[in-house]
N, CA, C and O atoms as a DFTB+ gen file, in Angstrom:
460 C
 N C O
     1  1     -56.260     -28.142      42.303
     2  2     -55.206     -28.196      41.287
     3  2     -55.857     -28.112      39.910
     4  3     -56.852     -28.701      39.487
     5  1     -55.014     -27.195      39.291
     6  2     -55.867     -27.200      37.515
     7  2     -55.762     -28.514      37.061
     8  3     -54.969     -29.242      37.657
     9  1     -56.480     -29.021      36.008
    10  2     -56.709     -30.301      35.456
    11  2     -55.051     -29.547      34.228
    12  3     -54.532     -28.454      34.004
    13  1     -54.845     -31.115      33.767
    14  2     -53.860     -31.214      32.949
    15  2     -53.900     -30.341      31.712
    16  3     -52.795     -29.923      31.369
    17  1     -54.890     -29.989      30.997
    18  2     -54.185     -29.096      29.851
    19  2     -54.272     -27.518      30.620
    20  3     -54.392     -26.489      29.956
    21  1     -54.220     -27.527      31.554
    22  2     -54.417     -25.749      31.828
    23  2     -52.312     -25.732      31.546
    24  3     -51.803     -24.679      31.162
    25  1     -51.597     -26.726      31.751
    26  2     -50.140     -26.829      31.626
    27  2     -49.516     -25.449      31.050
    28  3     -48.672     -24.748      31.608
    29  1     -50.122     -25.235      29.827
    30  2     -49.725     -24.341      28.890
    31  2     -50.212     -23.119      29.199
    32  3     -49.798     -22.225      28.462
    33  1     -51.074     -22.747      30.185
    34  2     -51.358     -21.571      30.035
    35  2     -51.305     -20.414      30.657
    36  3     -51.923     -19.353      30.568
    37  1     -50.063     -21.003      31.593
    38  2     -49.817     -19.703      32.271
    39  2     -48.887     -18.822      31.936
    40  3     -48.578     -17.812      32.568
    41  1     -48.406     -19.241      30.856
    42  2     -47.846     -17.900      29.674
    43  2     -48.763     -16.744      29.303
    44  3     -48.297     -15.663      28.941
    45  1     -50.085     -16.979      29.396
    46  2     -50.780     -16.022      29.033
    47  2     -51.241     -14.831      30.368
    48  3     -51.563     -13.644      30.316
    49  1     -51.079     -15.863      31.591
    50  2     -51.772     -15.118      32.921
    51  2     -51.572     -13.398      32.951
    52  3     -52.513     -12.605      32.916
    53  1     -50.368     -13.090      33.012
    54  2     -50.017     -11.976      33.253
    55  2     -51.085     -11.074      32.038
    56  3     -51.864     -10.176      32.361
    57  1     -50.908     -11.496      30.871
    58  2     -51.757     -10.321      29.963
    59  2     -52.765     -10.166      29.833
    60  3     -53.229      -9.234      29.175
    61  1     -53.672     -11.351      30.639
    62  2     -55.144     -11.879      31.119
    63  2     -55.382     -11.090      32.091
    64  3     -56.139     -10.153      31.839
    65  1     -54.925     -11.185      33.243
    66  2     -55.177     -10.432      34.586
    67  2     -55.034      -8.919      34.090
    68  3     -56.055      -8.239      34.190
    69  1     -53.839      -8.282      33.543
    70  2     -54.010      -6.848      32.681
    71  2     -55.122      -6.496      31.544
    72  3     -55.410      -5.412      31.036
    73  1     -55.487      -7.413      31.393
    74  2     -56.825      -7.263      29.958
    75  2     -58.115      -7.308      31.074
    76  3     -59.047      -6.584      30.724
    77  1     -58.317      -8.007      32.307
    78  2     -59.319      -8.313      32.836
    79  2     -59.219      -6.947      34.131
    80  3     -60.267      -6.581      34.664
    81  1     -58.013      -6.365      34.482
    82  2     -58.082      -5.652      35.338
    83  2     -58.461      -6.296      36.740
    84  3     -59.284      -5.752      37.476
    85  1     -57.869      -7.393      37.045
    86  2     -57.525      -7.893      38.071
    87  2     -55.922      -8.180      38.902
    88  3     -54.794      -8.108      38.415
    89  1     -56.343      -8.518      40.303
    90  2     -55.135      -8.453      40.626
    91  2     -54.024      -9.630      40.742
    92  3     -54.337     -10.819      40.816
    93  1     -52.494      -9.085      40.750
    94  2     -51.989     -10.502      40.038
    95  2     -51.994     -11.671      40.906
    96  3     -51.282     -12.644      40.661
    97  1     -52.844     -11.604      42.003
    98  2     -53.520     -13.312      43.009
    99  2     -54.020     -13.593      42.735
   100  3     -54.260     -14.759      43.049
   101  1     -54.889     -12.887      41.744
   102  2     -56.629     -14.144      41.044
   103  2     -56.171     -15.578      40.528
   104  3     -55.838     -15.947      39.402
   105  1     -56.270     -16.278      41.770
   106  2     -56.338     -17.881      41.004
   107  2     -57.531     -18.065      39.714
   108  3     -58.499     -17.375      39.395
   109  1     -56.984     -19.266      39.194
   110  2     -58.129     -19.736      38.403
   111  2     -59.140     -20.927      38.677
   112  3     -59.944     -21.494      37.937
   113  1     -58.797     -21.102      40.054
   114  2     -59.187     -22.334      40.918
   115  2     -59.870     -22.335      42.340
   116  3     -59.249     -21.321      42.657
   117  1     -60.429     -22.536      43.183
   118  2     -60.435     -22.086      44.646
   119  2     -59.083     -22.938      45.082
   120  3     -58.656     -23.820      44.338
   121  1     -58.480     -22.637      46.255
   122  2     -57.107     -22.904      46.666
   123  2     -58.061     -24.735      47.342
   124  3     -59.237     -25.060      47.507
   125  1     -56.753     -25.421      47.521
   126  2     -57.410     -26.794      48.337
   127  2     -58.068     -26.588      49.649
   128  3     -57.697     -25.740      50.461
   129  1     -58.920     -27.287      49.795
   130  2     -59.273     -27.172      51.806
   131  2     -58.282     -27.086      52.639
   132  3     -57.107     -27.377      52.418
   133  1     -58.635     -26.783      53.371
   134  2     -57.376     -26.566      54.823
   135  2     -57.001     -27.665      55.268
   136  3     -56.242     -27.574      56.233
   137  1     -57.229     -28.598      54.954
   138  2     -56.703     -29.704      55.686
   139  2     -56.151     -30.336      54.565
   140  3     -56.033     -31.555      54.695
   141  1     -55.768     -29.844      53.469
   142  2     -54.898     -30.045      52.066
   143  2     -55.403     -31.328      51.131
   144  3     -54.818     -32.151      50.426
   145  1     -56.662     -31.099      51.454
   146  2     -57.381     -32.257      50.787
   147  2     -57.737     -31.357      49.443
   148  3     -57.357     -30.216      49.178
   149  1     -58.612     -32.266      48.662
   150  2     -59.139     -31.159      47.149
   151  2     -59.832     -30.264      47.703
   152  3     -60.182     -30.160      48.878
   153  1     -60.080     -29.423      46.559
   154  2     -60.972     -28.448      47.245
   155  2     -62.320     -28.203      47.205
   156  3     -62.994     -28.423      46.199
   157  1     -62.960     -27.561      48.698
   158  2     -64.587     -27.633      48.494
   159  2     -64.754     -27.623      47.203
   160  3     -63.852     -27.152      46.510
   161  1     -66.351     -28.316      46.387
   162  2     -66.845     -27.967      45.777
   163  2     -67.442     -26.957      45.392
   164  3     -68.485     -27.017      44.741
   165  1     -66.839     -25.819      45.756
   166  2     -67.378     -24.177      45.894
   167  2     -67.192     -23.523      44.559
   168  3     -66.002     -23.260      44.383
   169  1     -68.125     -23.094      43.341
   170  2     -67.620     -22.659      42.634
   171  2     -65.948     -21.887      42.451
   172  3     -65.196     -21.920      43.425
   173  1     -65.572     -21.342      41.377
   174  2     -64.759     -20.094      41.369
   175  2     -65.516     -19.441      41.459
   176  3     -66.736     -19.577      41.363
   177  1     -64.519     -18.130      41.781
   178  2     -65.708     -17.055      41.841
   179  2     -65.605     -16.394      40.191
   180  3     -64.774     -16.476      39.285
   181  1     -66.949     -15.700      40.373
   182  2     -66.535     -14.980      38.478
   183  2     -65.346     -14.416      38.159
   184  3     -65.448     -14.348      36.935
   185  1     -64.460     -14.039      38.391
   186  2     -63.435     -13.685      38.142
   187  2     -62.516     -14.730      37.900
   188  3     -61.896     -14.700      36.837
   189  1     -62.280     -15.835      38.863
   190  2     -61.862     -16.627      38.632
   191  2     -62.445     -17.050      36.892
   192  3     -61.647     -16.887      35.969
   193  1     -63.614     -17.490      36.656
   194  2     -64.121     -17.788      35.345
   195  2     -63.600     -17.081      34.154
   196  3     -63.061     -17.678      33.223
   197  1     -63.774     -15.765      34.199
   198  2     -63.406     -14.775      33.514
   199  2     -61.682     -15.013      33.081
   200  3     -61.116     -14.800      32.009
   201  1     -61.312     -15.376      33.984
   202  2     -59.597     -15.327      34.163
   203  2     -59.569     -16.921      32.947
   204  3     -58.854     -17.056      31.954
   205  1     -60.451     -17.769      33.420
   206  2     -60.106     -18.670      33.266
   207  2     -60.388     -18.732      31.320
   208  3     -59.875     -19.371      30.402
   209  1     -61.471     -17.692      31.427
   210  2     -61.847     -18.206      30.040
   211  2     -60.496     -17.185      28.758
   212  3     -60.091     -17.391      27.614
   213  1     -60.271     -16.232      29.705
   214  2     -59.310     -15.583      28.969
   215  2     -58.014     -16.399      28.863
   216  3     -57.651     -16.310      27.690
   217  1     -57.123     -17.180      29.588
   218  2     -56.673     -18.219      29.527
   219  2     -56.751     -19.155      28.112
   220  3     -55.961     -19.307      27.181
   221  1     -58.008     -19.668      28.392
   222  2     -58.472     -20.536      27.516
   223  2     -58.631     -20.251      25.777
   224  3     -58.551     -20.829      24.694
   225  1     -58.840     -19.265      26.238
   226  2     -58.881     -18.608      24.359
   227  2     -57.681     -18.317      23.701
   228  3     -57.401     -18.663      22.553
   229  1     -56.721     -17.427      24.755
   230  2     -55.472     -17.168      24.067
   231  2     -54.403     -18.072      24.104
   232  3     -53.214     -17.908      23.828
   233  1     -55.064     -19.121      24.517
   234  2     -54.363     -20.481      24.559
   235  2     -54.984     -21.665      23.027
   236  3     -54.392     -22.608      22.501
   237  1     -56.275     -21.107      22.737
   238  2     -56.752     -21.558      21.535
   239  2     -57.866     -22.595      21.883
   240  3     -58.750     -22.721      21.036
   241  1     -57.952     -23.408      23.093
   242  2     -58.393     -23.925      23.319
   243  2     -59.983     -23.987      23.354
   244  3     -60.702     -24.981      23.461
   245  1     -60.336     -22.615      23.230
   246  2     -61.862     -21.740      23.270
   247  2     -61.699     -20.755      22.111
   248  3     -60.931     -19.793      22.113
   249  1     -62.576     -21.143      21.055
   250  2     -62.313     -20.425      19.596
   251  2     -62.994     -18.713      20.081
   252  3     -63.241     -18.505      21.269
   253  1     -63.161     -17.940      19.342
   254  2     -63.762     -16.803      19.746
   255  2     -64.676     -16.538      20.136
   256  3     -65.005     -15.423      20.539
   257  1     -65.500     -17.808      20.100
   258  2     -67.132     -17.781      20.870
   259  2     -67.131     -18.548      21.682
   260  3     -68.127     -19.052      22.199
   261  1     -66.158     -18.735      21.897
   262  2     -66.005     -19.637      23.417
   263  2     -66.197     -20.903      23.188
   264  3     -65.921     -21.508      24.224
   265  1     -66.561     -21.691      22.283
   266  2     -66.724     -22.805      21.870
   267  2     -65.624     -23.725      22.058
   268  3     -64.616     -23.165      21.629
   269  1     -65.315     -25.014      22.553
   270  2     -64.280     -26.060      23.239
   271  2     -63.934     -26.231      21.337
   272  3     -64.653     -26.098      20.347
   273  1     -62.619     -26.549      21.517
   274  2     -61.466     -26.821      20.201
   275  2     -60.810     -28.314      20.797
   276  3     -59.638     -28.547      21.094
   277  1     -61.921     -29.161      20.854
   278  2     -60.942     -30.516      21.038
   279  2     -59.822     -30.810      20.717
   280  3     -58.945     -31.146      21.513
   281  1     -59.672     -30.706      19.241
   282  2     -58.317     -31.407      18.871
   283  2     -57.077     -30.168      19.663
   284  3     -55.926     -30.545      19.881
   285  1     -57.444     -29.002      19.947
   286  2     -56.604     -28.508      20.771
   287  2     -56.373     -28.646      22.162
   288  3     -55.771     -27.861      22.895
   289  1     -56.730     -29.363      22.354
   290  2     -56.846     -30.204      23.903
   291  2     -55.830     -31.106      24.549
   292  3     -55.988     -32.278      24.892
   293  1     -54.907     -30.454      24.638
   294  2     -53.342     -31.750      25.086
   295  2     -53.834     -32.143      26.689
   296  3     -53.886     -31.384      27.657
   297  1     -54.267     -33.998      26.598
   298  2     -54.959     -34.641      27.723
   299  2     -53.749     -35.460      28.224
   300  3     -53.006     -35.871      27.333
   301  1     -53.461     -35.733      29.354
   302  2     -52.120     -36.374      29.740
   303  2     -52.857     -38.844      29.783
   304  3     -52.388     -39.895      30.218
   305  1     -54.173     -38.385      29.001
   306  2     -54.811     -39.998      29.123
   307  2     -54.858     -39.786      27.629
   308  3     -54.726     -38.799      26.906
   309  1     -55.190     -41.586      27.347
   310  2     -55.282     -42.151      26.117
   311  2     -57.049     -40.832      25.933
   312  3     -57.968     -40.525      26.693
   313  1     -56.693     -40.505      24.627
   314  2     -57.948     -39.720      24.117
   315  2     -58.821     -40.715      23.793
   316  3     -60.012     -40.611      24.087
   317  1     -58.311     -41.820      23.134
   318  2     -59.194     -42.089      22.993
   319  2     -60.949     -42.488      23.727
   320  3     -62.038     -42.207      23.224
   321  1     -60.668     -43.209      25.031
   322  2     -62.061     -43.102      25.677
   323  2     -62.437     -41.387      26.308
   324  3     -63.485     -41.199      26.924
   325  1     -61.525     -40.337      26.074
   326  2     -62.471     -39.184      25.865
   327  2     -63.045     -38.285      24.860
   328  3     -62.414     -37.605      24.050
   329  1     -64.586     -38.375      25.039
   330  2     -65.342     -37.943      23.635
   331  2     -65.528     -36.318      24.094
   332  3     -66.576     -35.870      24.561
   333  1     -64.400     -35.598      23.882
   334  2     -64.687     -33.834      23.853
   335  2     -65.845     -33.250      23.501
   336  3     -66.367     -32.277      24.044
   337  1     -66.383     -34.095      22.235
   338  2     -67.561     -33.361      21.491
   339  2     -68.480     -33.082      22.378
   340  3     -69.212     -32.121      22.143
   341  1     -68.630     -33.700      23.366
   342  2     -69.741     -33.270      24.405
   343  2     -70.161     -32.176      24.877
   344  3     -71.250     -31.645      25.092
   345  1     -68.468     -31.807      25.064
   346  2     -68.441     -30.133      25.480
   347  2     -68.475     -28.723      24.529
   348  3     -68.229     -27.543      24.778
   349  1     -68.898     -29.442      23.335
   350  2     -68.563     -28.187      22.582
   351  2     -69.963     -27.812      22.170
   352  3     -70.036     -27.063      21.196
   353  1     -71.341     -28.285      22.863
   354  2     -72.465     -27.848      22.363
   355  2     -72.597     -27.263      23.873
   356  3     -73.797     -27.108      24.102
   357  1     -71.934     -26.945      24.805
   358  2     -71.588     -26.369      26.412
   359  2     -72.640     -24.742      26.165
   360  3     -72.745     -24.375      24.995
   361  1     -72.921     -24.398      26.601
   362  2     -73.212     -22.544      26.112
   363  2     -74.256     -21.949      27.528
   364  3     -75.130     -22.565      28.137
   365  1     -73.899     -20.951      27.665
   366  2     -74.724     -19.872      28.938
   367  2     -74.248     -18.693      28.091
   368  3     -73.342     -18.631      27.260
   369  1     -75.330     -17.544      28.645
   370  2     -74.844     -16.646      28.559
   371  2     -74.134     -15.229      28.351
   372  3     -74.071     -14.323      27.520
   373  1     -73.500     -15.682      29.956
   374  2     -72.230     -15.603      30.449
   375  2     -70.745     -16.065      29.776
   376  3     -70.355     -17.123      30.270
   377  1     -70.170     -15.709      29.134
   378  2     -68.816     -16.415      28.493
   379  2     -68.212     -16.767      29.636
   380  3     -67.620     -17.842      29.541
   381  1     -68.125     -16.029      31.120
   382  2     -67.243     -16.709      31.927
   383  2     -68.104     -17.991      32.905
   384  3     -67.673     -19.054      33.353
   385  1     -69.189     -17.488      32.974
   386  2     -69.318     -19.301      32.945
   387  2     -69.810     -20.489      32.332
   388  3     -69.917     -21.652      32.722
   389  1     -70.151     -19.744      31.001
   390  2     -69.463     -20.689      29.599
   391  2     -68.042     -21.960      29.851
   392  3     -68.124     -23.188      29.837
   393  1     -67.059     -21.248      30.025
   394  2     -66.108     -21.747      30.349
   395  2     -65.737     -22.719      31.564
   396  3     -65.132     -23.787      31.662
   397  1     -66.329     -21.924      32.368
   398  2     -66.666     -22.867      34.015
   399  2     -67.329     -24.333      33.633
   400  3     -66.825     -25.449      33.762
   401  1     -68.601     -23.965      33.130
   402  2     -69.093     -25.187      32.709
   403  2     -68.346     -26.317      31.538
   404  3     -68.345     -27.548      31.544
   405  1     -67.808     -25.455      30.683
   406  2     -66.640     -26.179      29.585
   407  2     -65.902     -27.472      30.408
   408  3     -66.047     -28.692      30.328
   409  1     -64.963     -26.518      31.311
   410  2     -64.240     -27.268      31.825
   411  2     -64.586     -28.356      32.854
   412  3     -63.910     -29.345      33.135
   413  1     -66.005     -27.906      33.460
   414  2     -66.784     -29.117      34.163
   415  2     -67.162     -30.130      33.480
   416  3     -67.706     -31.133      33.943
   417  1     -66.860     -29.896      32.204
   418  2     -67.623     -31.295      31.195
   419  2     -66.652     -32.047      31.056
   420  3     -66.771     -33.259      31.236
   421  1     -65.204     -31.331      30.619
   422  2     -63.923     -31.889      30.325
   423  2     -63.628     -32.724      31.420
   424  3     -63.518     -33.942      31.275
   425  1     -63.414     -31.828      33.143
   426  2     -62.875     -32.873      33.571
   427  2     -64.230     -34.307      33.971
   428  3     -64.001     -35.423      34.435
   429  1     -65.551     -33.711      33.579
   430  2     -66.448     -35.388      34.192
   431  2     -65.896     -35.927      32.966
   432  3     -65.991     -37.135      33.182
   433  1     -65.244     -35.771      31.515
   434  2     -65.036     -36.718      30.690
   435  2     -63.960     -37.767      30.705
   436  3     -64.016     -38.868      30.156
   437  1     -62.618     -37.087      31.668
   438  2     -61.570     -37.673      32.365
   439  2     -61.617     -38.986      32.840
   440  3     -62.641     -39.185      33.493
   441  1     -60.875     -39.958      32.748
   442  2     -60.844     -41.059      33.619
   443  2     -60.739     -40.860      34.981
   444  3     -59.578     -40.461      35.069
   445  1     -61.049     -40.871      35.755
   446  2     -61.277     -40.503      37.509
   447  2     -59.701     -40.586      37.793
   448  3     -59.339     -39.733      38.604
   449  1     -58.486     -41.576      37.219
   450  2     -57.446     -41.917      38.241
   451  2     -56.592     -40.775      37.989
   452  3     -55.756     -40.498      38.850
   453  1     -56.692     -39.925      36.727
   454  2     -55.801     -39.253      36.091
   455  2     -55.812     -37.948      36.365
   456  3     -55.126     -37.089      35.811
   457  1     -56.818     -37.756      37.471
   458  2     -56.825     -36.567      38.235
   459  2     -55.523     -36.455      39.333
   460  3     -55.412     -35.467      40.059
């Protein structure tokens, strides 16, 4: 399941997947395990990343260098015990797994229950 601010951004999917030249099933996630538990720890695949980071930008959330925009960050927990800044010195690269890693920082910054 996407973490909480992806909420907003599937207004953008459709013009993402047409800008990326993918097809319109590319999750931005691997689907849950089969036994409907979370899902392996298996990366996305690059595309998935790619998808994800295009997402992320035209959502604002990733300035033009891919760089994390905290205060644009709508978290469904008190912000305050999460320190974003962590993620915004994040960098590979790769812009799409720039982003992969972004969002791996965001959600270890999460309170565990609010997943």
């Amino acid at each position: 399941k996407p973490p909480p601010f992806m909420d907003d951004m599937h207004q953008y999917r459709d013009d993402c997947l047409k800008d990326l030249g993918l097809p319109a099933d590319t999750a931005t996630h691997p689907p849950p395990s089969a036994d409907g538990g979370p899902p392996s720890n298996n990366e996305p695949s690059h595309d998935m990343k790619c998808l994800l980071n295009c997402l992320l930008r035209k959502g604002g959330i990733l300035n033009s260098s891919g760089v994390l925009q905290p205060d644009k960050v709508k978290l469904s927990v008190d912000a305050s015990v999460v320190d974003l800044n962590k993620c915004t010195t994040v960098t590979d690269s790769d812009p799409c797994q720039q982003t992969y890693l972004i969002e791996r920082c965001v959600i270890d910054q999460l309170p565990k229950q609010s997943m």
